[in-house]
C-alpha positions as CSV (number, residue, x, y, z in Angstrom):
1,X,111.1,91.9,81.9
2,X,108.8,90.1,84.2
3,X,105.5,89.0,82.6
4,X,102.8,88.1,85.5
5,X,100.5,86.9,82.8
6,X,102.0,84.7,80.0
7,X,100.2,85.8,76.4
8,X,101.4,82.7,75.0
9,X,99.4,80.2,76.9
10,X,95.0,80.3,77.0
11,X,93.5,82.3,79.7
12,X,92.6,78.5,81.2
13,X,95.8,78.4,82.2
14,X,97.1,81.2,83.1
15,X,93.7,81.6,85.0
16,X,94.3,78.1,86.9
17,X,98.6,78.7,87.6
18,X,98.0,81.9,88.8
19,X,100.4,85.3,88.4
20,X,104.2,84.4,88.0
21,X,105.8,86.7,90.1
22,X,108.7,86.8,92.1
23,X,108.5,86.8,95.7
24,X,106.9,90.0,97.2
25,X,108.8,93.3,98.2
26,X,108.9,95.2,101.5
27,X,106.0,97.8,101.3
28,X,106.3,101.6,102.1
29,X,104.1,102.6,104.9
30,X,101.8,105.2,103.5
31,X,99.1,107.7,105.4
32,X,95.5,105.8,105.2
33,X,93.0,108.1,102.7
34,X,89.4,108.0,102.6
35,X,87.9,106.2,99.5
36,X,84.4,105.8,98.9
37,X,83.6,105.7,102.9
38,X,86.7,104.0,103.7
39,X,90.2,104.2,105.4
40,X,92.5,102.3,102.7
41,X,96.0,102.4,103.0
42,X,96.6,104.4,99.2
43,X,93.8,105.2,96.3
44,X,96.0,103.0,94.6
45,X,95.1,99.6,92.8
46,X,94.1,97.3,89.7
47,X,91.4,97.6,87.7
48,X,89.1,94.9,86.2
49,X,90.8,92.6,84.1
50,X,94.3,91.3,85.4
51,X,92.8,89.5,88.5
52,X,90.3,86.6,87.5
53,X,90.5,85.0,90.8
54,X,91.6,84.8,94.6
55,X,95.4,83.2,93.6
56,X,96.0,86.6,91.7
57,X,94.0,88.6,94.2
58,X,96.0,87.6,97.0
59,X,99.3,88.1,95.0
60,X,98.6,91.4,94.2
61,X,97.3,92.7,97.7
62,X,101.2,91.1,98.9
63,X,103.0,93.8,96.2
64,X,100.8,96.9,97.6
65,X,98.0,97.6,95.3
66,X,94.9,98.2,97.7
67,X,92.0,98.4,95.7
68,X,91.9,94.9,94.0
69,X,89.2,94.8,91.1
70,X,88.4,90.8,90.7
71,X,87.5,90.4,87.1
72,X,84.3,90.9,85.7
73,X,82.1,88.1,86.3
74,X,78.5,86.9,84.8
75,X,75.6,85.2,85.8
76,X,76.3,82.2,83.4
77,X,79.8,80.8,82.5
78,X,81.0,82.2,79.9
79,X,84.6,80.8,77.4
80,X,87.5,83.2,76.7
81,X,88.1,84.0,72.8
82,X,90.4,82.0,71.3
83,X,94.0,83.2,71.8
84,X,95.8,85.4,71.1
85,X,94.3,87.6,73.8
86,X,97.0,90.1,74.8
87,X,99.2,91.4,72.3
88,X,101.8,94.7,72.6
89,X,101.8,97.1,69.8
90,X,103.1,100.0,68.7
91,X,100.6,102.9,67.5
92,X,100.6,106.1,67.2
93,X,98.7,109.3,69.4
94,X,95.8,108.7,66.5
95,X,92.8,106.7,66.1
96,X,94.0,104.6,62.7
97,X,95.3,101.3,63.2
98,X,97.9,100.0,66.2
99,X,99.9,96.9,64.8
100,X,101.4,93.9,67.4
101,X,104.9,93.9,67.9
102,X,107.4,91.1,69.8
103,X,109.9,93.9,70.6
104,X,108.9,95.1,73.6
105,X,110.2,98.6,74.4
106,X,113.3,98.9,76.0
107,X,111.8,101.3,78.7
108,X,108.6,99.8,80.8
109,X,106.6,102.9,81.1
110,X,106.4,103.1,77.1
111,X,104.7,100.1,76.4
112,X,101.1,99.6,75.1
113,X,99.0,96.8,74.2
114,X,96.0,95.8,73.1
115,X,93.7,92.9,74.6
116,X,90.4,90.9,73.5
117,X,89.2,88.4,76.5
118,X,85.1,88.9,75.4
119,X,84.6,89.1,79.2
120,X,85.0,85.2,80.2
121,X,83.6,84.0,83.7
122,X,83.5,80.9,85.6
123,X,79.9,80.0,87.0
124,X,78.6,81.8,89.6
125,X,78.9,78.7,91.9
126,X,82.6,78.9,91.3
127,X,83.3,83.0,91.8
128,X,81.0,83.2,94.7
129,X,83.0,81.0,96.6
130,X,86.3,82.4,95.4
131,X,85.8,86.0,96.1
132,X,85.3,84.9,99.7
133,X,88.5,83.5,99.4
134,X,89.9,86.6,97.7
135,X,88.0,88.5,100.6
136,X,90.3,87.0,103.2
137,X,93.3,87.3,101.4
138,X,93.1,90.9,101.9
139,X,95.0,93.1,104.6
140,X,93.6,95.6,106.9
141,X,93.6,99.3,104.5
142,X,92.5,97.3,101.1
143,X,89.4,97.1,99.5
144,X,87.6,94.6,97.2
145,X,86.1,95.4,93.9
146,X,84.0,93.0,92.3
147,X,83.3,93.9,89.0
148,X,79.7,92.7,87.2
149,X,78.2,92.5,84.0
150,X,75.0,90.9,82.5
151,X,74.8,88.1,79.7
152,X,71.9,89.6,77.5
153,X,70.4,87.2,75.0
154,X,68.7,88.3,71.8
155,X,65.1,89.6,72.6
156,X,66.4,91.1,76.3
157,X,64.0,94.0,77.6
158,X,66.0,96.7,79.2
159,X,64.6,95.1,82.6
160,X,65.9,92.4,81.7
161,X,69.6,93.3,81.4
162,X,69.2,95.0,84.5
163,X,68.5,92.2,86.3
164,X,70.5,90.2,85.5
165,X,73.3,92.8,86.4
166,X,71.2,93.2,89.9
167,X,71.8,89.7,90.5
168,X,75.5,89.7,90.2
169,X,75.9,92.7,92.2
170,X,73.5,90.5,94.7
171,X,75.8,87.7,94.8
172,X,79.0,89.7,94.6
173,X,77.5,91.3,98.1
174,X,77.0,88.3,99.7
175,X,80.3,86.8,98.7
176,X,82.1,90.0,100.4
177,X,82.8,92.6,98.0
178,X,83.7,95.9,99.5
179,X,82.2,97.4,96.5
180,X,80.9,96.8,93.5
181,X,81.3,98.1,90.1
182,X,79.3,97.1,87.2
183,X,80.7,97.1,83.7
184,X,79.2,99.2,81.3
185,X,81.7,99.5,78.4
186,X,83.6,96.9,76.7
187,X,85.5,97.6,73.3
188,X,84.9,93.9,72.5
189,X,82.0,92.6,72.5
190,X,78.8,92.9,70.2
191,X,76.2,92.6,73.0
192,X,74.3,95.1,74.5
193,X,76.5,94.3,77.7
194,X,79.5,96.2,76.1
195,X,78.1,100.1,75.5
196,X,75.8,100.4,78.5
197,X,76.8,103.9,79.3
198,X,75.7,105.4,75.8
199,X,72.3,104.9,76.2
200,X,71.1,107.1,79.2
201,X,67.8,105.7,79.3
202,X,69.0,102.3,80.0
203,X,72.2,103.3,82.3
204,X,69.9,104.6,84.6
205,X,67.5,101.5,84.6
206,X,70.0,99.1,85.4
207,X,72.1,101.3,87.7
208,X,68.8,101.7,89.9
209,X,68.0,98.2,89.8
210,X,71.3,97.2,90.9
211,X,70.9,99.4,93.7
212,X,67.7,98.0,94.7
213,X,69.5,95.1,95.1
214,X,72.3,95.9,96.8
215,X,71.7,98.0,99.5
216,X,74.1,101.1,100.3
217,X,77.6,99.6,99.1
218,X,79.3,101.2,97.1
219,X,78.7,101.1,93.5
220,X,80.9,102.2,90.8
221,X,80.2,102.4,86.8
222,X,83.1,101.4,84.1
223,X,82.6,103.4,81.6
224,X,84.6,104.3,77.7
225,X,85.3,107.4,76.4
226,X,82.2,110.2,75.7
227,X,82.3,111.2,71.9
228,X,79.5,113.8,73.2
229,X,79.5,116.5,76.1
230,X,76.4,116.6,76.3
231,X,75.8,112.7,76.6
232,X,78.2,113.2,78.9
233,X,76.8,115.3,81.6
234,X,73.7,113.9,81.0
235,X,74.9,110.0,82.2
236,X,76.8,111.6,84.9
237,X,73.2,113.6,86.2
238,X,71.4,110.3,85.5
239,X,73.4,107.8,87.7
240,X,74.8,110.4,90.5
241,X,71.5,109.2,92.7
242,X,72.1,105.8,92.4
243,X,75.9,105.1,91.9
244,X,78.3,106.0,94.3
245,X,81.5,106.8,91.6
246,X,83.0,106.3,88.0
247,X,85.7,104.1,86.6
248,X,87.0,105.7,83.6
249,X,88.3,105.0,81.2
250,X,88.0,101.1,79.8
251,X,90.5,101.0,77.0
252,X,90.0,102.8,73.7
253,X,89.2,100.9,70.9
254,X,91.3,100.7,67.8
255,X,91.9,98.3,64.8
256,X,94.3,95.4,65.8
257,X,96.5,94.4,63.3
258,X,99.8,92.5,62.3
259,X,102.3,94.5,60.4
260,X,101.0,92.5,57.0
261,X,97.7,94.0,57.6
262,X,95.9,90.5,59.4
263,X,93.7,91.3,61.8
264,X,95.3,90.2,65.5
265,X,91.7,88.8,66.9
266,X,89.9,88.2,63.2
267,X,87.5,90.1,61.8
268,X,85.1,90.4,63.6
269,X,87.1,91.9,66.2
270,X,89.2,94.3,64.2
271,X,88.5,96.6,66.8
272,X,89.9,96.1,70.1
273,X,90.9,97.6,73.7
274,X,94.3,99.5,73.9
275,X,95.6,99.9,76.3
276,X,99.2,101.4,78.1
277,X,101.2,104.3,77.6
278,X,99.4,105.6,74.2
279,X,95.6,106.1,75.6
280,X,97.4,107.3,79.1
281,X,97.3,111.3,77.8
282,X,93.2,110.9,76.2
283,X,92.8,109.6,79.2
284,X,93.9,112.4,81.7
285,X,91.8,114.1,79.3
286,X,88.6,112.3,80.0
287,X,88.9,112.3,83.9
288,X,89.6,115.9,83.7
289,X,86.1,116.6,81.7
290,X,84.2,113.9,84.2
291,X,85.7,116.1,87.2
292,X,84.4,119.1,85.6
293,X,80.9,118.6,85.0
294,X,81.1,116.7,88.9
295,X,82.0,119.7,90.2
296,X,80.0,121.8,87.8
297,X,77.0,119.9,88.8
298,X,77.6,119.4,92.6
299,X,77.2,115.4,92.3
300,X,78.0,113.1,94.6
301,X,80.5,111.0,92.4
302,X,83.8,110.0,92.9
303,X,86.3,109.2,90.3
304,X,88.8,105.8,89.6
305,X,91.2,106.7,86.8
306,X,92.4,104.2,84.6
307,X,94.8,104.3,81.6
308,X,98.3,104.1,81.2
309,X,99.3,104.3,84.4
310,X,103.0,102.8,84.5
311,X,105.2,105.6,86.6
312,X,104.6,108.1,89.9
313,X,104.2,111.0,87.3
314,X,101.6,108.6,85.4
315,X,99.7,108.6,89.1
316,X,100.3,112.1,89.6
317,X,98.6,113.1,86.0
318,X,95.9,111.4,87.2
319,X,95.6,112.9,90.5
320,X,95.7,116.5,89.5
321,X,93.2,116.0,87.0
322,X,90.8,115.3,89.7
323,X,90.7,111.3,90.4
324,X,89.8,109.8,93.7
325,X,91.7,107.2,92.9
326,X,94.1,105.4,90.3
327,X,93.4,101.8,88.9
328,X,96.4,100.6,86.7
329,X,95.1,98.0,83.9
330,X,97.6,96.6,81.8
331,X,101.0,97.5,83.5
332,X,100.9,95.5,86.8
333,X,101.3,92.5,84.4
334,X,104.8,93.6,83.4
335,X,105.7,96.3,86.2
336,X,104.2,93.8,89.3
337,X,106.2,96.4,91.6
338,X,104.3,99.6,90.5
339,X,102.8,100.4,93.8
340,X,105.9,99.9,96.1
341,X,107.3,102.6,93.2
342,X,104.1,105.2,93.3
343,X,103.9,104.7,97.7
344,X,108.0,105.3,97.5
345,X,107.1,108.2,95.5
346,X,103.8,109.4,97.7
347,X,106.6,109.0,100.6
C-alpha cells in the first residue's frame, strides 16, 4: 500500500519532501456543480490536515480532488508534537480505548487511525507566500480552502481570540484563498483554540469578527461532534448570518493506546483524533442531524462532510444524508487515487 505521508519520519520532513506519490492518473471528466457560489468540477476534496503546503497542494489537485483544504495555519509559528503523530489502530464502534496496530488491514476502505499534530504552522510570512503558490497550482473547477485558527495565550478575552482568527482569515484572503474556513474543534489541544464551537457565545463573536474582516468569501466552520441537540441548533442559528457553511465532523476523540496499555502520544494526550473507517457511520449520523435542523430552520448553510470516507458508497452515505460536499481526511494518504475512483463512480 502506497503511503503519501511517511508516520515514521517528523512532520519537518515529510512537510519539506512533500507527498510520495506515484505519478498522477488520467482524470474522469465529471459535470461542474455549484459549491458555495461556485462552478467546481466535483464536491469532492481534502479536508484540513493532509496538505501543509503548495508541494502537497499541487499534488493533490493533479489526482482529482477539487476542493484542497491547505492546513490549518496560525498567526505565530507554531512546532509539531513530538512523533509519533499518525498511528493506525484498531477499535471498536464504542467510545473506550482504540489501540495502534502495524498490521494494516488487508482491505483499504477498513482502515482507521488516530493522529495528534497539535495544529503546527509555519510563520505567517512563510504560508502567505505559499498559498499563493498553492493558488496557482490549481486548475480551472477547483477551489482553495485555507483553514485558520487562533493562538490564544493565557488571559485571552473572547475579542481577543477573535482577532486573532480575523487576522488569519485576513491574510488567508489576500494570499488567494477561495474560501476560508476557520477551525473551531480540535481533539488535541488544551487551548481555547480547540472547542470553539461549544461555547455559543464565543462562536458567534469570533465568526462575526472574521467576517468583518473578510468581506463576502466564503466562510466555513470545522466543527466536532454535538453531545447536545439543543447546543446544536443553537450554534447552527448563531453562525448561519455570518458563516457561509459547516465542516463536520473533525475526528472523534478517543484514548490512544498500545496494546500494553502506554499511551500512543503520552499522557497528556491520551485522548486523540480518530479517524477512518470506525467514526465514518457517527459521522453520517452527525451530517444527517446538521441537515435537519438546516432545513428545519431555513438557514443559509451548506454542509462539507468529513469522516471515513475511503469508497464511492462512503461518498454516497455522505451525499444522501444531505452534504454539499465530501472532504476525505485520513484516506487520501493511503488511497491517493480516491477521487479518480468516486468521479469513475459519479460517471
Amino acid at each position: 500500500m502506497q503511503l503519501a505521508y511517511d508516520i515514521a519520519v517528523t512532520y519537518s520532513e515529510n512537510f519539506e519532501r512533500g507527498p510520495q506519490l506515484d505519478a498522477a492518473p488520467a482524470i474522469p471528466q465529471t459535470s461542474p456543480r455549484p459549491f458555495l457560489g461556485r462552478s467546481v468540477n466535483s464536491p469532492l476534496g481534502v479536508a484540513a490536515g493532509l496538505l501543509p503546503n503548495a508541494k502537497w497542494i499541487e499534488a493533490y489537485a493533479a489526482r482529482g480532488w477539487d476542493l484542497l483544504t491547505y492546513k490549518t495555519v496560525r498567526s505565530v509559528a507554531r512546532e509539531c508534537y513530538p512523533v509519533p503523530n499518525w498511528v493506525f489502530v484498531e477499535a471498536d464502534a464504542g467510545d473506550g480505548p482504540v489501540y495502534a496496530t502495524e498490521l494494516l488491514r488487508a482491505d483499504p476502505a477498513a482502515i482507521s487511525s488516530a493522529v495528534c499534530f497539535g495544529m503546527p504552522s509555519r510563520e505567517p510570512a512563510f504560508w502567505r507566500e505559499d498559498i499563493a503558490r498553492a493558488k496557482a497550482a490549481l486548475a480551472p473547477g477547483q477551489l482553495l480552502i485555507v483553514s485558520v485558527v487562533a493562538s490564544p495565550e493565557a488571559g485571552w478575552s473572547a475579542a481577543q481570540v477573535a482577532d486573532d482568527y480575523a487576522q488569519c482569515a485576513a491574510w488567508a484572503v489576500e494570499a488567494g484563498a477561495d474560501v476560508v474556513e476557520a477551525n473551531y474543534s480540535c481533539p488535541n489541544v488544551c487551548s481555547a483554540e480547540g472547542q470553539v464551537y461549544t461555547d455559543v457565545a464565543l462562536s458567534e463573536t469570533v465568526t462575526e469578527t472574521i467576517r468583518s474582516g473578510m468581506g463576502e468569501l466564503p466562510l466555513l466552520l470545522k466543527i466536532g461532534v454535538f453531545l447536545d441537540t439543543t447546543l446544536q441548533r443553537d450554534f447552527l442559528r448563531t453562525v448561519s448570518g455570518s458563516a457561509h457553511g459547516i465542516t463536520l465532523v473533525n475526528g472523534i476523540p478517543r484514548e490512544v493506546r498500545y496494546p500494553d496499555g502506554r499511551p500512543v502520544f503520552g499522557e497528556q494526550y491520551l485522548r486523540a483524533g480518530v479517524l477512518g473507517r470506525i467514526i465514518h457511520e457517527p459521522c453520517v449520523r452527525a451530517v444527517r442531524e446538521a441537515r435537519a435542523v438546516i432545513d428545519a430552520e431555513g438557514l443559509p448553510l451548506v454542509l462539507a462532510a468529513v469522516g471515513g470516507v475511503s469508497s464511492v458508497q462512503d461518498y454516497a452515505d455522505f451525499m444522501a444524508a444531505g452534504a454539499d460536499a465530501v472532504l476525505c481526511g485520513s484516506s487520501p494518504m493511503y488511497l491517493p487515487g480516491l477521487a479518480v475512483e468516486i468521479k469513475a463512480g459519479l460517471g
